[in-house]
N, C-alpha and C positions, 0 to 999 in steps of 0.2 A: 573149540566149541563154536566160535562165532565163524567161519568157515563151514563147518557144518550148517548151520543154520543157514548161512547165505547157500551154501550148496541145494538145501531143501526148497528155499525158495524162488533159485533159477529154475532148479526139475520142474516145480508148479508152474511157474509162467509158462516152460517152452511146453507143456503138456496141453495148458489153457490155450495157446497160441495155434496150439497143433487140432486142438479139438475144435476151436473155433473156425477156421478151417477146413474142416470136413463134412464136407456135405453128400448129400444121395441121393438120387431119383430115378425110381424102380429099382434098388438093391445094388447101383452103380456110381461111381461118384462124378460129381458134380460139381461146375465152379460157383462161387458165390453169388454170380449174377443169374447164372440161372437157377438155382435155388429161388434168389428173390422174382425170374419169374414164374416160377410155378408158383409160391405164396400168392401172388398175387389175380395168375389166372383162378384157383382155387377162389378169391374175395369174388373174383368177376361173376363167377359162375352162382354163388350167392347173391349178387346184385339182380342177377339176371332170373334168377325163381323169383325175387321179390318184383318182376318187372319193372326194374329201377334200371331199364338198359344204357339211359343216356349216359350215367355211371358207369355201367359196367366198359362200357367204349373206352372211356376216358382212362379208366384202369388196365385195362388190355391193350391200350396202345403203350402205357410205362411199360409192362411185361414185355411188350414185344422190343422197346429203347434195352432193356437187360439182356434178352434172348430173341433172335430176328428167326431163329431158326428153331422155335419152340409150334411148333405145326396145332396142339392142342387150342394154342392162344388164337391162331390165323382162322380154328373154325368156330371156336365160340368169337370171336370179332365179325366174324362172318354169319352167324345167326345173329347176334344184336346190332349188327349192320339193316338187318332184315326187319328187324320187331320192330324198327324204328322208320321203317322207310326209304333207306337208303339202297336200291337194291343193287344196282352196277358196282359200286362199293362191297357189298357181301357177296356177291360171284367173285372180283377180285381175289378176296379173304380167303374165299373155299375151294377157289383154284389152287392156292400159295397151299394152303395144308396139303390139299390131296398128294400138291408135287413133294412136302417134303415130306410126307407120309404114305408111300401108296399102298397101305396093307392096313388103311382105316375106312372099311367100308361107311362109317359113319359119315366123314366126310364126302365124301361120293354120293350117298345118298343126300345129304343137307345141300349139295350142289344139284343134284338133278331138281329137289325142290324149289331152290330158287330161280330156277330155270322155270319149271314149272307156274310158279306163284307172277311172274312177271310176264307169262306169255309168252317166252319162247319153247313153244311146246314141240317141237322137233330136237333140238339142243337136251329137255329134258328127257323123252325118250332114248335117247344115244347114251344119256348119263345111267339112267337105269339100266340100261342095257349092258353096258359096260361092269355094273354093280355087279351083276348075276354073273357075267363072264370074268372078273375078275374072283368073286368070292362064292363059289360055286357050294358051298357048305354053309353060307349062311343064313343064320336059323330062322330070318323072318322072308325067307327067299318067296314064301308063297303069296306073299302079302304085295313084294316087288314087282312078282308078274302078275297079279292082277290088276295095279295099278298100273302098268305096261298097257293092259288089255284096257282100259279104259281111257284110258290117255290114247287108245288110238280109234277105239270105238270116237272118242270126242271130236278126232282130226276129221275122221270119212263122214260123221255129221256136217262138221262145217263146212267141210268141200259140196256136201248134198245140197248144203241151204245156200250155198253161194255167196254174194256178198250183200251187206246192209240192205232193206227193201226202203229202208228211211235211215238220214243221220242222227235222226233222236232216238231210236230204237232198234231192237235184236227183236222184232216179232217173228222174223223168219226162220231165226236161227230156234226161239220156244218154241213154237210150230210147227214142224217138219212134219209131224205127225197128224192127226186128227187135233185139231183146236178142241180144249176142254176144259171145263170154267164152271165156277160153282151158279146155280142155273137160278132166276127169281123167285121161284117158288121154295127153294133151297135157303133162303134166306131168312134172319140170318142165320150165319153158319156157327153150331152149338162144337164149344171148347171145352174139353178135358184137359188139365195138366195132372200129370201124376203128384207124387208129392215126393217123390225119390228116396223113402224109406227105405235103406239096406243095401242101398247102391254106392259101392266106394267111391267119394270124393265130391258127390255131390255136395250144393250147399246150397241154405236154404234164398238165397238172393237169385239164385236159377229162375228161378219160377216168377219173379217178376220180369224178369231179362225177356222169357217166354213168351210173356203177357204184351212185353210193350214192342215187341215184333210182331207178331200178329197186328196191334193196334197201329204201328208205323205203315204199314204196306196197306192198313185201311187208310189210313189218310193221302198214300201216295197213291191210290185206286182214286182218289177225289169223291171218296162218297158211296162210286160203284158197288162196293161191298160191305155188309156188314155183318158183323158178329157177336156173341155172346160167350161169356164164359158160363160152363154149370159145371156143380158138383158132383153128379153122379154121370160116370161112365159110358149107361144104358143109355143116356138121352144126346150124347157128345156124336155129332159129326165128325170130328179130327179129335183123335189122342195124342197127348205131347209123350213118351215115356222117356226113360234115362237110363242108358247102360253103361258101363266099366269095361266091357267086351267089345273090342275095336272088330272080334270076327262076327259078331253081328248084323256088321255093317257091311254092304256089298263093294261099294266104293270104295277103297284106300285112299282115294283122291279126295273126298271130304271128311267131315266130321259128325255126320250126320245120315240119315235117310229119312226119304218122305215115301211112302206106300200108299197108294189111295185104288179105289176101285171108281168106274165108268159107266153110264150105259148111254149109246152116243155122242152127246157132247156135255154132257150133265153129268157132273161129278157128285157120288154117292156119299161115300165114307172115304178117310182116310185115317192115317197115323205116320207119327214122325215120332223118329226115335234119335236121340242125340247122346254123343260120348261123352264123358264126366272127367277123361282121360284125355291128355296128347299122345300124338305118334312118338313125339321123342319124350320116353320115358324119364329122361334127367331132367324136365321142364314138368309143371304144372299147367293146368286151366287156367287163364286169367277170365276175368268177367266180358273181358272185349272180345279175345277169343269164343266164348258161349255165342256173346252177342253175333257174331258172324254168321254161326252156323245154326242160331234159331234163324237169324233173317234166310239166309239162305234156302234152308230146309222149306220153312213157310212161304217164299217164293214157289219152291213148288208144287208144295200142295193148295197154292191159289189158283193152278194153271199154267204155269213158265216150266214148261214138262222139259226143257234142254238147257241151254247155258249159253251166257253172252262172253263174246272172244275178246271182251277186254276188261283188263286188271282194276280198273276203276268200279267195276259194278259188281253188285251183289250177287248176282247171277252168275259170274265170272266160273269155269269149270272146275276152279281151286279157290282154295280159302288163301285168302293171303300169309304171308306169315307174319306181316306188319302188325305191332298189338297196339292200337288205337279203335277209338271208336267207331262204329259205321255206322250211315244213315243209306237207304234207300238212294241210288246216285240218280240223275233227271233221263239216266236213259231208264233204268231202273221205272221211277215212274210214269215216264211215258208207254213203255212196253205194256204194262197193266193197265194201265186206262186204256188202251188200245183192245184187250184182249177185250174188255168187258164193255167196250162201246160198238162191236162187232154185234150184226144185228142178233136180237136175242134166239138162243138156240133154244130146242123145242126141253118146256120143262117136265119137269117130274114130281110128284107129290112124295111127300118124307113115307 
């Protein structure tokens, strides 16, 4: 009997020893270190919706001391490389995934991004480019080439406008076109914001973010311009609206659009419409992220009808992918007080 017993309870250990030991990732087995790193890029990847990135770093570099060759890890390090500023550091990252993964368009696309967001916009062309010749069936392909198509539209602008006309500002580069600006008699210029009733993901803190972008680029005007908020619709100059539909948007390069109508140099009506959604669906909206893409949008519906070639400014032809807050940068406001101290263009009555 006592044999017996002892027999029962060696089978249990080596059973327990045996189960402990087995691990799986995607239906295939796994050693225990990389088990602990996937646990733990899975924690990073919840750090990182909470935009707690400086954490999620710090937990995806353990992952990667477990697993050097865990390519999942190399691209989510490589987007919280990004969200925090570090960008030569997250091209690094999302180089490493694509090589040890080349059948993750994901990654390839998050690499042309970063390419993009830090102004090497040749490098990110070739990456996209590459996206669509590598993954010829992939299902947002139509979204890639028009972002292709506007990223080069952007380059034959900047070749047009040539270089700086001044080192404090990109006048030349808003410009290229007919100069147009909201006109004295236009003033000030009457605000709609919607109120994002039934639009997924909105929230109700939107619509201050709205409010005090508009009122930042007044102050970075120095005055030049002023505005008003009202509540009905009929009497609004610029509508803010909110959509969940990124195909709304003509751009893939931002997050936003600004539409407005002209007649000469006097801007009539406009509207901006901003997404409630990220391009990378595994990611939410943070409020810094909004915050970008109202400044930017209301950038152009001030008159900055192009985009400045560096990553520092608001204007910049991409939203960064860095999630901090932005203010108006000093070429930012010298551009607009520039536009709006050009002598006054002929006005027009409401």
């Amino acid at each position: 009997m006592k044999n017996l017993v002892l027999g029962f309870f060696a089978v249990l250990l080596f059973s327990s020893a045996a189960f402990a030991q087995s691990y799986f990732r995607d239906g295939k087995p796994i050693t225990e270190a990389q088990y602990k790193a996937s646990n733990l890029n899975t924690e990073a990847m919840n750090l990182m919706r909470a935009n707690e990135n400086e954490k999620a770093i710090a937990v995806l570099k353990e992952a990667l001391s477990f697993d050097p060759q865990l390519s999942q890890a190399h691209h989510n390090l490589g987007l919280a490389y990004s969200k925090v500023g570090h960008t030569q550091e997250a091209i690094d990252e999302l180089r490493t995934a694509v090589e040890l993964n080349p059948q993750s368009a994901m990654s390839l696309l998050t690499l042309g991004g970063a390419y993009q967001t830090s102004g090497r916009l040749q490098e990110a062309l070739e990456t996209y480019k590459e996206t669509l010749k590598r993954f010829p069936d992939f299902p947002d392909k139509a979204e890639v080439k028009g972002l292709i198509s506007k990223l080069k539209e952007e380059a034959d602008r900047q070749k047009s406008a040539g270089g700086q006309s001044e080192a404090d500002t990109y006048f030349r580069q808003v410009t290229t076109e007919v100069p147009v600006r909201w006109c004295s008699n236009s003033l000030p210029v009457r605000i709609f914001i919607t109120d994002g009733q039934g639009v997924p993901n909105f929230r109700p803190e939107f619509i201050d973010i709205a409010k005090n972008s508009f009122l930042d680029w007044v102050n970075a005007a120095q005055g030049r311009i002023s505005i008003t908020f009202v509540s009905d619709p009929r009497n609004a100059d610029i509508k803010v609206v909110w959509t969940a539909d990124p195909k709304e948007l003509p751009n893939p390069a931002e997050a936003g659009f600004a539409d407005f109508t002209y007649r000469r140099h006097c801007l009539l009506k406009g509207t901006i419409k901003l997404l409630t959604v990220p391009m990378d669906r595994t990611q939410t909206v943070s409020t810094n992220q909004l915050r970008k893409a109202c400044l930017h949008e209301v950038g152009h519906i001030l008159g900055l009808r192009g985009h400045s070639p560096d990553p520092a400014d608001v204007m910049f032809y991409s939203l960064p992918i860095e999630d901090k807050w932005l203010m108006p940068s000093k070429r930012d406001a010298e551009t607009i007080v520039r536009l709006y101290s050009e002598p006054n263009p002929e006005s027009l009555s409401k």
